[in-house]
C-alpha positions as CSV (number, residue, x, y, z in Angstrom):
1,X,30.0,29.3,14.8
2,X,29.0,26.3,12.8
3,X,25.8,26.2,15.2
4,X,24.9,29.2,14.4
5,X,24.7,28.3,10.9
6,X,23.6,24.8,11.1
7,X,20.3,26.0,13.3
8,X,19.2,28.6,10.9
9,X,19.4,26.1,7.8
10,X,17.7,23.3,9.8
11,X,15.0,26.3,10.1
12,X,15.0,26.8,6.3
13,X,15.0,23.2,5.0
14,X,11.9,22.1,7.2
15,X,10.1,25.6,6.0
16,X,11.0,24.7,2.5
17,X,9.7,21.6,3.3
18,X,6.1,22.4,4.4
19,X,6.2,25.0,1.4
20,X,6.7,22.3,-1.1
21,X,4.1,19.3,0.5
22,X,1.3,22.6,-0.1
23,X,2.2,22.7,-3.7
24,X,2.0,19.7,-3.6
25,X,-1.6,18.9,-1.8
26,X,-3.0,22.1,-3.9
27,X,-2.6,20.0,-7.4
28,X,-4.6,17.0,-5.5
29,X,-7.1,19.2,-4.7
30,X,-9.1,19.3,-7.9
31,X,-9.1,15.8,-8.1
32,X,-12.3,15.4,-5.4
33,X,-13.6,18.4,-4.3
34,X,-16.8,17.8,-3.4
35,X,-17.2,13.9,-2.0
36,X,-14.7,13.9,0.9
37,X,-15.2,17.8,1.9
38,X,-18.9,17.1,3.3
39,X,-17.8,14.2,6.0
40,X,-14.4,15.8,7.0
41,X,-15.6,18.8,8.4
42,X,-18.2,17.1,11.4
43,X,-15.1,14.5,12.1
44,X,-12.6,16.7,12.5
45,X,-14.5,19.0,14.6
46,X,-15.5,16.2,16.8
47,X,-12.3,15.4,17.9
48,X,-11.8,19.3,18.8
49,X,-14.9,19.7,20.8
50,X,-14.3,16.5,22.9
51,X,-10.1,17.2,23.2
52,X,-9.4,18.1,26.2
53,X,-8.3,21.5,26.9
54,X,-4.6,22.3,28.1
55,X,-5.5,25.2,30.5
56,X,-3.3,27.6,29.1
57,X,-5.9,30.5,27.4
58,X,-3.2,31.1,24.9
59,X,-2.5,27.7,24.2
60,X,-6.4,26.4,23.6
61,X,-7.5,29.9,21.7
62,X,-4.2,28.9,18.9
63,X,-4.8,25.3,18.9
64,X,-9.2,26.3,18.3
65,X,-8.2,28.6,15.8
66,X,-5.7,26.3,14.0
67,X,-8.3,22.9,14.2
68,X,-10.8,25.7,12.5
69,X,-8.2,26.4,9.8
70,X,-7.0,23.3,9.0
71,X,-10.8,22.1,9.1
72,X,-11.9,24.3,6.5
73,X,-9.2,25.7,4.3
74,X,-7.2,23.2,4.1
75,X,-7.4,20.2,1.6
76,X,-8.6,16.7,2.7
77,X,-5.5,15.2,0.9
78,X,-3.2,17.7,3.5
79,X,-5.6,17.6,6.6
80,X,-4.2,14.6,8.8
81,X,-0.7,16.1,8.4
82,X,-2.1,18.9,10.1
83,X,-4.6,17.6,12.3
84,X,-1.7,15.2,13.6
85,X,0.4,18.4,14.8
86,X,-2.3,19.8,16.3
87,X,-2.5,16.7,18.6
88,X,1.0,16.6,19.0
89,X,1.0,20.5,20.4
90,X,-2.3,19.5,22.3
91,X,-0.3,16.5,24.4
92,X,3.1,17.9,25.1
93,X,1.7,21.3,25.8
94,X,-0.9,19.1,28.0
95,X,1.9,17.9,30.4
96,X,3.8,21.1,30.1
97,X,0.8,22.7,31.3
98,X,0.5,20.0,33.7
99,X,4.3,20.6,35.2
100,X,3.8,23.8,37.4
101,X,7.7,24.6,36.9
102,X,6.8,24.8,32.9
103,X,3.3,25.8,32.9
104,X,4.9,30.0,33.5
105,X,6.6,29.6,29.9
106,X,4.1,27.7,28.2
107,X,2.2,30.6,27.1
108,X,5.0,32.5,25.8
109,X,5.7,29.4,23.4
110,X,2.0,28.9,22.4
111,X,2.3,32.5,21.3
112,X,5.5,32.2,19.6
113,X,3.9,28.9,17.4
114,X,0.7,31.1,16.6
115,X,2.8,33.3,14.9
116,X,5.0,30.7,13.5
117,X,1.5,29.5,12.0
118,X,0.2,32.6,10.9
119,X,3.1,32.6,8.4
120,X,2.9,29.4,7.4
121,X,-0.6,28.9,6.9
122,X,-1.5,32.3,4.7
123,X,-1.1,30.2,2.2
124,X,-4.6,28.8,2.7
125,X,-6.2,32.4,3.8
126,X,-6.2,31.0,7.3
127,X,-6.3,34.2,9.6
128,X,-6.4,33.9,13.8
């Protein structure tokens, strides 16, 4: 019983968490607009062009879509936070993809996190 409450609030606090770094990184925004937008773009699509794919269609079309998000939309001050959970999905869904007895489920849970980010991230107007 106390699991079943315990998991849900976990849920909540780390929501409440990213809902409150985005207030956050929204007030920074005005501070530099222009300066740091120009480079950020071309290096953080870099890194997304030359990642390696995880060989999972679902998995690289969310994890595209999210880098093009996060690249855009997003504020500089906010972007590494994001760009360093893209990474992380990228490398464990990697060697999940890489495990034939996990690769069957993988997609299933990169669909699952698309959604999860489709909430989370209309906040910025982001849209995959």
């Amino acid at each position: 019983m106390k699991l079943r409450i315990l998991l849900p609030l976990c849920a909540v606090c780390a929501l409440l968490l990213v809902a409150c770094t985005k207030t956050e990184v929204t007030t920074n925004r005005s501070e530099a607009p222009s300066a740091p937008s120009a480079p950020a773009p071309a290096a953080s699509t870099a890194p997304a062009a030359t990642a390696e794919k995880i060989g999972v269609p679902e998995c690289d079309d969310f994890i595209a879509a999210y880098d093009a998000c996060v690249s855009s939309k997003v504020p500089e001050v906010a972007r590494a936070q994001y760009k360093a959970s893209i990474e992380q999905w990228r490398s464990s869904w990697k060697k999940l993809a890489d495990n034939p007895a996990t690769k069957a489920s993988l997609a299933q849970a990169c669909k699952q996190s698309a959604e999860q980010a489709r909430t989370s991230m209309k906040s910025y107007n982001c849209t995959f």
